[in-house]
GUMIPA-256141 format. One record per residue (C-alpha): residue number from 0; residue in one letter; x, y, z. Coordinates in steps of 0.25 Angstrom, whole numbers, plus 2048, in hexadecimal, padded with zeros to 3 digits. Last residue first. Layout:
NUM  A  X  Y  Z
...
This chain:
538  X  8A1  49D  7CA
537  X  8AB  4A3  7CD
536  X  8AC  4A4  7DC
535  X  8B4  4AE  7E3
534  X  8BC  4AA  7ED
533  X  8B6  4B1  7FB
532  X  8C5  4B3  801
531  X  8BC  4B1  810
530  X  8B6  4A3  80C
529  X  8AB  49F  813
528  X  8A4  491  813
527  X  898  490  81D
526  X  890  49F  818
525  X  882  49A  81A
524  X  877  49B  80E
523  X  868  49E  813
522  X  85F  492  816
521  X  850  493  817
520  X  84A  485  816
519  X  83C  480  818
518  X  839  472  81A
517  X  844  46F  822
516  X  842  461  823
515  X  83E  45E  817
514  X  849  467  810
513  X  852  45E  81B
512  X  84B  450  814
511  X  84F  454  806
510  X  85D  458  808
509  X  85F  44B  80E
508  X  858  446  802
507  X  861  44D  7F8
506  X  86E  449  7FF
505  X  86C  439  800
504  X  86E  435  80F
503  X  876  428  80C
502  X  87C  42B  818
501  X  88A  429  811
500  X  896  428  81B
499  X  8A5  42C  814
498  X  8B1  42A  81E
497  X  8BC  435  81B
496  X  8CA  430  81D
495  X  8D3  43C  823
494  X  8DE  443  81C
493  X  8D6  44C  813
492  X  8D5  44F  804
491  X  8CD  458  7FD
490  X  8C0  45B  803
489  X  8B6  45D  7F7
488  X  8BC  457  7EA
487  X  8C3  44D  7F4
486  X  8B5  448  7FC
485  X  8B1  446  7ED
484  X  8A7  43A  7F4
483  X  8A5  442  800
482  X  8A1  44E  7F7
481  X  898  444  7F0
480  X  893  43B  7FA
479  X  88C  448  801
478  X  891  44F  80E
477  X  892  44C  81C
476  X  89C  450  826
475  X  89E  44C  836
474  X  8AB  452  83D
473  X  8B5  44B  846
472  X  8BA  457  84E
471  X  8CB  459  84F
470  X  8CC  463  843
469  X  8C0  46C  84C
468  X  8BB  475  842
467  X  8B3  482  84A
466  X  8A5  480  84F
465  X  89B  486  849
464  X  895  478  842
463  X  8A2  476  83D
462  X  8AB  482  83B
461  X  8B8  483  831
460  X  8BF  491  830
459  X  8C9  498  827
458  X  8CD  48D  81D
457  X  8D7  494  814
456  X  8E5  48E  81C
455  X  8ED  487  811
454  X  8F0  494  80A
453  X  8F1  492  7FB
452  X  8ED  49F  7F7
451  X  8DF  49C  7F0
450  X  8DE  492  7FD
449  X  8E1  4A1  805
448  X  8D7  4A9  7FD
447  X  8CC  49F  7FE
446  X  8CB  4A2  80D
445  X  8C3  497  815
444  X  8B6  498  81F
443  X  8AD  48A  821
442  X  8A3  487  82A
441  X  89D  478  82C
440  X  891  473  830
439  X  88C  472  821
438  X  895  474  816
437  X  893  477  805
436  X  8A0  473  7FE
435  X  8A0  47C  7F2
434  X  8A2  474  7E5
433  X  8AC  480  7E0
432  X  8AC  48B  7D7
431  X  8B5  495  7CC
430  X  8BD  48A  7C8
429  X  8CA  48C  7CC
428  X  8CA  496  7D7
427  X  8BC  490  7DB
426  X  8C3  483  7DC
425  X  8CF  486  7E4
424  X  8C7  48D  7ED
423  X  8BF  480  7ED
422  X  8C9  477  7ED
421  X  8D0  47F  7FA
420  X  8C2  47D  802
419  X  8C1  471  801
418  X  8CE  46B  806
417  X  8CE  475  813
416  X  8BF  470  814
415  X  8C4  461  814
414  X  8D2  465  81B
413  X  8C8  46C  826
412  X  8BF  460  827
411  X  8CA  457  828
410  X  8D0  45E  834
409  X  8C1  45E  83C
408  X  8C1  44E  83A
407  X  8B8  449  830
406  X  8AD  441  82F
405  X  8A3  43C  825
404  X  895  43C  820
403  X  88E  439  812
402  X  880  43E  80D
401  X  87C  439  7FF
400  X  87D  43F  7F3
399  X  870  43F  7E8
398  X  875  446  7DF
397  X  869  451  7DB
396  X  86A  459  7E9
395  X  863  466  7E4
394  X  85B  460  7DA
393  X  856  455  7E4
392  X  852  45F  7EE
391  X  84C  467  7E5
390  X  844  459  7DF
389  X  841  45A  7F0
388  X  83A  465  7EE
387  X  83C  472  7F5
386  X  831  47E  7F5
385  X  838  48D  7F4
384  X  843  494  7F3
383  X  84A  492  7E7
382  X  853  483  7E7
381  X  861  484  7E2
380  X  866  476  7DB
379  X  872  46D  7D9
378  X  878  46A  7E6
377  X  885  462  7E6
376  X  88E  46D  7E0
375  X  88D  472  7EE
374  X  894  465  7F6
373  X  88F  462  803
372  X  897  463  80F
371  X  890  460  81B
370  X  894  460  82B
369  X  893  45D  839
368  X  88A  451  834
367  X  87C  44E  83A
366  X  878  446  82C
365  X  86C  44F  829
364  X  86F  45B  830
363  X  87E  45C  828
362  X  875  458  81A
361  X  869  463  81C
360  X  876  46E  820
359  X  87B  46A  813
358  X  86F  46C  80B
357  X  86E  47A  812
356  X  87B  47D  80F
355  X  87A  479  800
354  X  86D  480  7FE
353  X  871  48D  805
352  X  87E  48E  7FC
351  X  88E  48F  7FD
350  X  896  494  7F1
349  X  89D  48C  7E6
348  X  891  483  7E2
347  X  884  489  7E9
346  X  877  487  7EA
345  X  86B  48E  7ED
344  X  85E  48B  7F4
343  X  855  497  7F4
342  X  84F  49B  803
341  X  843  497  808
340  X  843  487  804
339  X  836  480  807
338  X  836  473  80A
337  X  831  464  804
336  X  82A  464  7F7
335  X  828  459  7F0
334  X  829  45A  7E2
333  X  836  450  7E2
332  X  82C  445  7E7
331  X  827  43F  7DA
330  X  830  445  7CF
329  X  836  43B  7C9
328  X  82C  438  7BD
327  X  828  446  7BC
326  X  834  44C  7B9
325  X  838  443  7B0
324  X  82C  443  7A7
323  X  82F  452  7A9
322  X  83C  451  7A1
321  X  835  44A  797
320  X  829  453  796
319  X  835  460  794
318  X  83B  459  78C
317  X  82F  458  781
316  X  82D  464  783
315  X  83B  46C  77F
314  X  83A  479  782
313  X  83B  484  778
312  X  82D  48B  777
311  X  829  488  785
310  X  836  491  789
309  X  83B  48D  798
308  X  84B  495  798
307  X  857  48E  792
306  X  861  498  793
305  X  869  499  787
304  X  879  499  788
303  X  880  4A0  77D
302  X  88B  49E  770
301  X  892  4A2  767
300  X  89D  49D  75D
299  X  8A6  49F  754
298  X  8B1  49A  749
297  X  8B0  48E  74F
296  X  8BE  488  749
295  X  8BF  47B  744
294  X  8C5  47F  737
293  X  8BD  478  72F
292  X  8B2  478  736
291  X  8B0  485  738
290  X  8A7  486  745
289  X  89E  491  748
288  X  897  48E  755
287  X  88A  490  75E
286  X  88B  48E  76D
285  X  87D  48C  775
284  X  87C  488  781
283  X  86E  483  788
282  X  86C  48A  796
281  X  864  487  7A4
280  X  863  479  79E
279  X  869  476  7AF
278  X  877  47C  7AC
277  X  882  486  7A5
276  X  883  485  797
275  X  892  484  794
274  X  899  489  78A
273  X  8A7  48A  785
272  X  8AF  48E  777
271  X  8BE  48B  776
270  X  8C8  497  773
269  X  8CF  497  77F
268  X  8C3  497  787
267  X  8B6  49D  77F
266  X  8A9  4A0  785
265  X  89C  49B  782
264  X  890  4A5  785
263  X  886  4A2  791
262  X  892  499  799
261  X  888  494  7A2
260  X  891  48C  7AC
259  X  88A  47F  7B3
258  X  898  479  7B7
257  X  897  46C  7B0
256  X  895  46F  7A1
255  X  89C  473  795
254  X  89E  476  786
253  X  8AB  478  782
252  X  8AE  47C  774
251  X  8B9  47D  76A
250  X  8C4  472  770
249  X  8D2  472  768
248  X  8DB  47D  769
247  X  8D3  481  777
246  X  8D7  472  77E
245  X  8DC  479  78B
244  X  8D5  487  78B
243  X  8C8  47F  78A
242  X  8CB  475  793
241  X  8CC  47F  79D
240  X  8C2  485  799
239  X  8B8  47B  799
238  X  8BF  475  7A8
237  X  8B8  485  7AE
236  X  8AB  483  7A7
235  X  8A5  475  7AD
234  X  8AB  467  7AA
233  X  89E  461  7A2
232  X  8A4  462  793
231  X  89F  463  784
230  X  8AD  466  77F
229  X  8AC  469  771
228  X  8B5  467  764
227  X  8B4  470  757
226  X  8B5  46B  748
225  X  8B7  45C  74C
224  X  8C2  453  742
223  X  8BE  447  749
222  X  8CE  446  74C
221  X  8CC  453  752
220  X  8C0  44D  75C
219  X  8C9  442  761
218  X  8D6  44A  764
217  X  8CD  456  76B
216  X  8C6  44A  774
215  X  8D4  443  777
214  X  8D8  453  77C
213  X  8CB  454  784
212  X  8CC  447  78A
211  X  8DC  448  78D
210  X  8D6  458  793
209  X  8CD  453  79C
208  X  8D5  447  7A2
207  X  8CB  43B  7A4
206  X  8C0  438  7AF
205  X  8BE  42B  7B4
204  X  8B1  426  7B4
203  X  8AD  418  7BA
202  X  8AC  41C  7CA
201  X  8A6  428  7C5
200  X  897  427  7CD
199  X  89D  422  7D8
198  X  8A5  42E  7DA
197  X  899  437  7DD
196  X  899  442  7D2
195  X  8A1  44E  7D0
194  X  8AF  449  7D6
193  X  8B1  440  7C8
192  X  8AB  448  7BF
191  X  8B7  451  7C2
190  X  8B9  455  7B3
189  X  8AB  457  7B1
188  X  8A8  44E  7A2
187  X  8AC  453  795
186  X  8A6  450  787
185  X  8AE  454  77A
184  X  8A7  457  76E
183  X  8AD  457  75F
182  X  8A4  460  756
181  X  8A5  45E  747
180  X  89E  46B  742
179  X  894  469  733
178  X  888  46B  73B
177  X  88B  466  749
176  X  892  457  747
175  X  895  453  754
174  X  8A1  44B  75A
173  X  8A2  444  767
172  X  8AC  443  774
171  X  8AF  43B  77F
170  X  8A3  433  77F
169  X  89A  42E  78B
168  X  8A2  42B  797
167  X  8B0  429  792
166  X  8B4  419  78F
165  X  8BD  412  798
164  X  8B2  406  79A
163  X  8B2  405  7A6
162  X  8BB  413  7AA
161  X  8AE  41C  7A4
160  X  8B8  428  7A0
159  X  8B2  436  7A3
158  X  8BA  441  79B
157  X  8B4  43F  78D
156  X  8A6  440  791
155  X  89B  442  787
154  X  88E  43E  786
153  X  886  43A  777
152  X  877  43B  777
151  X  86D  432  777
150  X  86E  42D  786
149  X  867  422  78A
148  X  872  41B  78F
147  X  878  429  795
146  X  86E  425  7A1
145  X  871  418  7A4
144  X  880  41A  7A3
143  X  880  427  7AD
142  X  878  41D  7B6
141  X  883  414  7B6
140  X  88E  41F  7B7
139  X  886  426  7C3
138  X  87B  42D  7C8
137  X  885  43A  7C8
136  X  88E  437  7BD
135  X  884  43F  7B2
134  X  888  44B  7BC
133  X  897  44C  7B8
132  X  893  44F  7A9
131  X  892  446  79E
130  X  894  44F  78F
129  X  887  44F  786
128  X  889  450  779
127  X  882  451  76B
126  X  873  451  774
125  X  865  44E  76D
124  X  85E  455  778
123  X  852  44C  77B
122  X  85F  442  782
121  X  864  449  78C
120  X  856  44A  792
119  X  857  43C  792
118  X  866  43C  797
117  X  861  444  7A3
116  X  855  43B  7A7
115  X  861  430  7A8
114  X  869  437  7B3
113  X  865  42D  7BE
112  X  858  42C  7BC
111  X  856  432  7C9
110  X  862  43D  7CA
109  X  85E  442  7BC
108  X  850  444  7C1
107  X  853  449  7CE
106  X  858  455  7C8
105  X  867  45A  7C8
104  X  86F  44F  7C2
103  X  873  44B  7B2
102  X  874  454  7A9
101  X  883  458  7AC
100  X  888  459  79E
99  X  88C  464  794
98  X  882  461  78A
97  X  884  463  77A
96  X  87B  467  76F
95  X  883  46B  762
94  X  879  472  758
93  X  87B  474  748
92  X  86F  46C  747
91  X  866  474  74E
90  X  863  477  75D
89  X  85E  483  764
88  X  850  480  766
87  X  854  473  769
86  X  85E  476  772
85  X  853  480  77A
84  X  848  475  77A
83  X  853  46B  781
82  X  856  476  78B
81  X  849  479  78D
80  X  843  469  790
79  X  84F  466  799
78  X  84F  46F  7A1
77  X  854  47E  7A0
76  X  84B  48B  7A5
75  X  841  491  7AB
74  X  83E  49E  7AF
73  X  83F  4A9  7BB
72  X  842  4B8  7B9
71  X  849  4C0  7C4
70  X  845  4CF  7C3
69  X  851  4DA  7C2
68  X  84A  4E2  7B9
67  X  854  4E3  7AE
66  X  85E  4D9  7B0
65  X  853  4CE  7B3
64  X  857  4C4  7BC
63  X  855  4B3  7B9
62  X  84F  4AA  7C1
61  X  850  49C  7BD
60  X  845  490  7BC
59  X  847  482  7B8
58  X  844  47A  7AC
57  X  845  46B  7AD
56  X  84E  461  7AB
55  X  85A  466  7B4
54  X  860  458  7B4
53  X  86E  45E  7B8
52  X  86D  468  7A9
51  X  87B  469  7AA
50  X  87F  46D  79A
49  X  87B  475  78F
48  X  880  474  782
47  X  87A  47A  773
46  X  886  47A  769
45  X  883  480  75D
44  X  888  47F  74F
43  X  88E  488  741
42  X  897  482  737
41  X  8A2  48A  72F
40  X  8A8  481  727
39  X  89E  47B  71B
38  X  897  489  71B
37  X  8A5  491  718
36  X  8AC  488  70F
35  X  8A0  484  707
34  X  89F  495  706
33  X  89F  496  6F7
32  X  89A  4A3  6EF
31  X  88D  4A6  6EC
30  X  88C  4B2  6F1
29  X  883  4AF  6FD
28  X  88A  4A5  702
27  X  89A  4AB  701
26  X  893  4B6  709
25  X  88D  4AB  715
24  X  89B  4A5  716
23  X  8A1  4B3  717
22  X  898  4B7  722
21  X  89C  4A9  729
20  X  8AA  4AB  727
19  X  8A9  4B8  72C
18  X  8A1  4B5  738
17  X  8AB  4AC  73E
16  X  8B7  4B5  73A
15  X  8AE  4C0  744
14  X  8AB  4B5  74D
13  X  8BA  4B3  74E
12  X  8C0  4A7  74A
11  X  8C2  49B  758
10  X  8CA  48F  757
9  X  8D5  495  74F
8  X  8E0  498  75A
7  X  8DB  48D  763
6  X  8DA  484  757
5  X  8E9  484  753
4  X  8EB  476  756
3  X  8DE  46F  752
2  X  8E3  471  743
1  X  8D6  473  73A
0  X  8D1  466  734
């Protein structure tokens, strides 16, 4: 076996040496002259990947520009049925087919059966790995067990210890024969699972130290004698490259999920391939490899994302009547229509939107508070102008939260927000984004500069209701079970005790009711949270 230590410096030939060794192969060929060396060492294979499909089973429509004219074209794409049509087109028996996670949650059908029309879907694809993401925690760890019984494919999760039985949560790692290539495959769940899900539905996980898990995974793999080592993981972009320039000697590929990035060509970190293939089936990844394994070196590789667009030539029927099965059996009520929305819905993660303000004004009005925080990365769909369902409803809000009050005096507010705001400076700086709090009743104005420079005083000016912050007033809050429950995540610390009361009001059918109270709704963007430095966002 070739000597783990110098990999780094080795791991990657030229696509000129590549295509050398290659050429000569095929000119020892055809004179007659022996290449065993050559065609036993130099193996060709595929990886196909996608990840974070959220239950989006069926096709659904973009709008895309055109260059040339300008003109926006409209058309379908992803679900189930395309996606499967396009791996099949695309697969032989030199392919690798991984999934990044997140399957689970998004459309009603996944929240009803509780994750189990995922994992059947899962299972028409004839998977080598599926890594658990943080969303196949959301119905809980009992229903997760239910729904990965029927599983016939193998799940990673080298990160996620199961404490009752001390045992990870699905395997640690795997190997797979591709054509002649040993591959060693390590599965990562989201680091913070634990603050991405209510805690209730983790009580019995604990998660384990990345890189202890990465460096026991390595050791394992090695000893198996693998040509290349993967990590098929569900931490998002920005913890792929760190962990690529930290285990670069030894880790050739990274294969991700979790932060919905189309990475439409592979790019190296420190020498280690990664890909990621954004989210909803939108693209299936495709990364083809030259591996010598002797040496275990890829010698090249290439690789692109394919956009899964509607083609009755290549979609997969057969999924496509299962899925509407589904469809049909839960639908019922979810057709109904019950407003008229005038002005497109959009959402937003690190910038404020009109869907989220609007949803928190409905929750403020609902429960009578002085004021609602909702969190942005809980709202998982735009909606075009035009008739609203309650099956919108229900994509939009998939989590089923319920509606919790509290009190705080005006001085806690302004650590809270003081709190708050620092991390997500903090945050963008870091991470290029942040799980924008989205406010209701309340107006906020900071300077990022100043947190950037370690000032103490970056909040500019607090008003409630248009009434500037009074620290002595007992203010009313309401927000959903998961922000109260990861109070910290969002709020930091403060020096009061915060008394939780749960209306039982559950988010999506309080929604539904103010849609058919308003019928029609034409609600244009608000400036609440201003921030005179204007950090820039990455992403």
């Amino acid at each position: 076996m070739f000597n783990y230590k110098f990999r780094s410096c080795r791991k990657f030939f030229t696509a000129v040496i590549a295509a050398f060794l290659l050429s000569s192969t095929l000119y020892s060929q055809q004179n007659g002259t022996s290449s065993e060396s050559s065609s036993d060492t130099i193996k060709e294979i595929t990886i196909l990947h996608w990840n974070d499909l959220h239950a989006r089973n069926l096709p659904y429509r973009v709008s895309k520009k055109d260059t040339s004219t300008g003109e926006s074209n409209s058309y379908y794409i992803g679900g189930t049925s395309n996606m499967l049509g396009y791996i099949k087109m695309l697969r032989d028996e030199n392919t690798l087919l991984l999934n990044g996670g997140d399957d689970f949650q998004g459309t009603p059908i996944s929240t009803i059966t509780r994750g189990k029309s995922q994992i059947e879907l899962l299972n028409l694809f004839d998977l080598d790995a599926y890594t658990i993401g943080n969303h196949e925690f959301d119905y809980g760890i009992e229903a997760l067990d239910s729904a990965l019984e029927i599983a016939n494919f193998d799940y990673l999760s080298a990160n996620a210890l199961r404490k009752s039985n001390n045992k990870t949560y699905g395997l640690p790692y795997l190997i797979k024969d591709v054509n002649g290539v040993k591959c060693g495959i390590i599965g990562l769940t989201a680091l913070d699972l634990m603050t991405l899900t209510l805690p209730k539905n983790v009580t019995d996980i604990q998660m384990l130290n990345t890189d202890s898990v990465i460096t026991a995974g390595i050791e394992y793999l090695k000893n198996e004698n693998c040509d290349i080592i993967i990590l098929l993981t569900h931490i998002g972009i920005e913890n792929d490259k760190k962990i690529a320039k930290n285990f670069s000697k030894d880790i050739d590929i990274i294969i991700g999920g979790h932060s919905h990035t189309p990475v439409f060509k592979p790019f190296l970190e420190d020498g280690v391939i990664i890909g990621q293939a954004g989210s909803y089936a939108r693209w299936l990844g495709k990364i083809d490899l030259t591996v010598d394994i002797t040496k275990d070196t890829i010698l090249g590789y290439k690789g692109k994302l394919i956009e899964t667009v509607m083609d009755s030539a290549i979609y997969d029927r057969a999924a496509e009547l299962k899925v509407e099965e589904m469809v049909e059996s839960i639908q019922g009520d979810l057709l109904k229509v019950i407003g008229e929305l005038k002005t497109d819905w959009k959402r937003g993660f690190t910038t404020e939107s009109n869907l989220g303000q609007w949803e928190a004004d409905a929750v403020r009005n609902k429960v009578g508070t002085d004021i609602t925080f909702l969190n942005s990365g809980g709202i998982r769909k735009d909606l075009p102008k035009g008739d609203i369902t309650v099956g919108d409803i229900w994509e939009i809000n998939p989590f089923g939260n319920t509606i919790v009050t509290f009190e705080v005096t005006g001085k806690v507010l302004r650590k809270m927000l003081n709190n708050n705001i620092k991390s997500r400076v903090i945050e963008i700086e870091e991470l290029g984004a942040s799980d924008m709090i989205i406010l209701s009743g309340l107006k906020l104005v900071y300077d990022s500069k100043k947190v950037t420079d370690e000032e103490n005083e970056y909040i500019v000016s607090i008003s409630v209701n248009g009434e500037d912050l009074d620290e002595d007033k007992l203010y009313t809050v309401s927000t959903n079970n998961y922000v109260a429950s990861q109070f910290n995540k969002y709020f930091g610390e403060v020096d009061e005790e915060i008394k939780i009361t749960d209306t039982n009001i559950i988010d999506r059918d309080l929604i539904i009711e103010a849609v058919e109270n308003q019928k029609v709704i034409d609600f244009v963007l608000e400036v609440r949270i201003e921030d005179l430095s204007k950090q820039e966002i990455k992403n």
